[in-house]
C-alpha positions as CSV (number, residue, x, y, z in Angstrom):
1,X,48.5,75.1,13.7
2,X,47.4,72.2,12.4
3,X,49.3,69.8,9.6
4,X,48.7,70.3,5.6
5,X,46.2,67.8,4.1
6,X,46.5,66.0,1.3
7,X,43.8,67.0,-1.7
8,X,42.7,63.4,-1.0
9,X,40.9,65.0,1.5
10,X,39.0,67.3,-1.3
11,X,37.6,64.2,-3.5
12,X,34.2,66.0,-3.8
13,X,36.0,68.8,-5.4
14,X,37.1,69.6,-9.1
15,X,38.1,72.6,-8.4
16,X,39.3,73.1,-4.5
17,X,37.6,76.7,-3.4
18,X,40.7,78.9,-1.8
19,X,38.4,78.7,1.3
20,X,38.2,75.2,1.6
21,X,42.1,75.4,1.1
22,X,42.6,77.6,4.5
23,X,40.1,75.6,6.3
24,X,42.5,72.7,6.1
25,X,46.1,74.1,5.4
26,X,47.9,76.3,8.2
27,X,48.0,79.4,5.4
28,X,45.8,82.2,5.8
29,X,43.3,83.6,2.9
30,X,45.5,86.5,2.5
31,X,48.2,85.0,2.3
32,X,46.9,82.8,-0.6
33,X,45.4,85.3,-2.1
34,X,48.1,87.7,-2.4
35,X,50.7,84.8,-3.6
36,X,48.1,83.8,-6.4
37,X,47.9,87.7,-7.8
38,X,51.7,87.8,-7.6
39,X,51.6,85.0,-9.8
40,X,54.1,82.2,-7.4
41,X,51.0,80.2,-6.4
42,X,49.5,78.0,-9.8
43,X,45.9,78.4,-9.7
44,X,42.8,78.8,-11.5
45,X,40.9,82.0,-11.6
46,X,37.5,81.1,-12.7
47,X,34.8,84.3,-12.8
48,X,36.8,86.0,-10.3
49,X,36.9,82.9,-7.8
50,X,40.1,81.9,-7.2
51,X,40.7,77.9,-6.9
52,X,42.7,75.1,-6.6
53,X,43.0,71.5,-8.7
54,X,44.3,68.6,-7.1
55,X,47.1,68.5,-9.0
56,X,48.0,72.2,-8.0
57,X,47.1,71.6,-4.6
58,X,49.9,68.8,-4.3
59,X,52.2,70.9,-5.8
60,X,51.5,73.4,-3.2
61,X,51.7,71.0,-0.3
62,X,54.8,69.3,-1.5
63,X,56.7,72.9,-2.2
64,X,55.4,74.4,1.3
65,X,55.9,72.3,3.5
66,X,58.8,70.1,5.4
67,X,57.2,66.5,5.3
68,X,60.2,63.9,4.9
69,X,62.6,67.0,5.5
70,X,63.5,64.8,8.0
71,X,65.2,66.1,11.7
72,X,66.7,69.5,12.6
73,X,70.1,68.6,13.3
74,X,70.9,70.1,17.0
75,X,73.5,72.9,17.4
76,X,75.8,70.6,18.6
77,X,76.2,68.6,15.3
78,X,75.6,72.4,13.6
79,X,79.1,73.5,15.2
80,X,80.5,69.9,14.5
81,X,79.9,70.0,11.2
82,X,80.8,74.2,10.8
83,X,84.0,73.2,12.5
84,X,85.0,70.3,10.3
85,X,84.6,72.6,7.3
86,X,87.5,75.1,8.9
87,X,89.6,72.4,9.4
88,X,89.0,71.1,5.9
89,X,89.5,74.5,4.6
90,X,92.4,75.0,6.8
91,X,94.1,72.2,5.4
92,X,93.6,72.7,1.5
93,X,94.9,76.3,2.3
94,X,98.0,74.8,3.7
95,X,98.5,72.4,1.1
96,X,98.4,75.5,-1.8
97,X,101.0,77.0,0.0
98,X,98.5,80.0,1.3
99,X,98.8,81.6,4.9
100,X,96.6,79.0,7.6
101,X,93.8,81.1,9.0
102,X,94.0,82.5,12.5
């Protein structure tokens, strides 16, 4: 699978053909295709063609994908963080008065 690229990459383009798209993007035509007629995708539909402007394609990019999402954290910290919302819980429950969970 390879990584999304920017429209940068699509300078010689005004309008970024939806094959040109899946050439460089880890989506498949379908995919695309089937999102655009649903109408969650912003394109353009010009004679039938379906394409992308720059500005769309960003918006695509930056919507779809996880760069900057920064790290997974590991299950470890996952069950760290799940049990220090119980205890919090826990303690507000105690604090109303209400029965402490099991």
């Amino acid at each position: 699978m390879t990584a999304p690229q920017p429209s940068a990459d699509f300078a010689d383009y005004l309008v970024i053909p939806i094959a040109e798209v899946v050439k460089r993007t880890p989506w498949s035509e379908r995919s695309l295709l089937e999102d655009c007629r649903a109408g969650v995708i912003d394109h353009i539909n010009r004679k039938g063609t379906i394409g992308f402007t720059h500005e769309q394609l960003d918006a695509l990019l930056a919507r779809y994908t996880r760069k900057g999402a920064g790290e997974e954290p590991s299950a470890a910290e996952r069950e760290e963080d799940e049990l220090a919302q119980a205890r919090a819980y826990n303690a507000q429950m105690q604090a109303r008065g209400g029965r402490r969970a099991a």
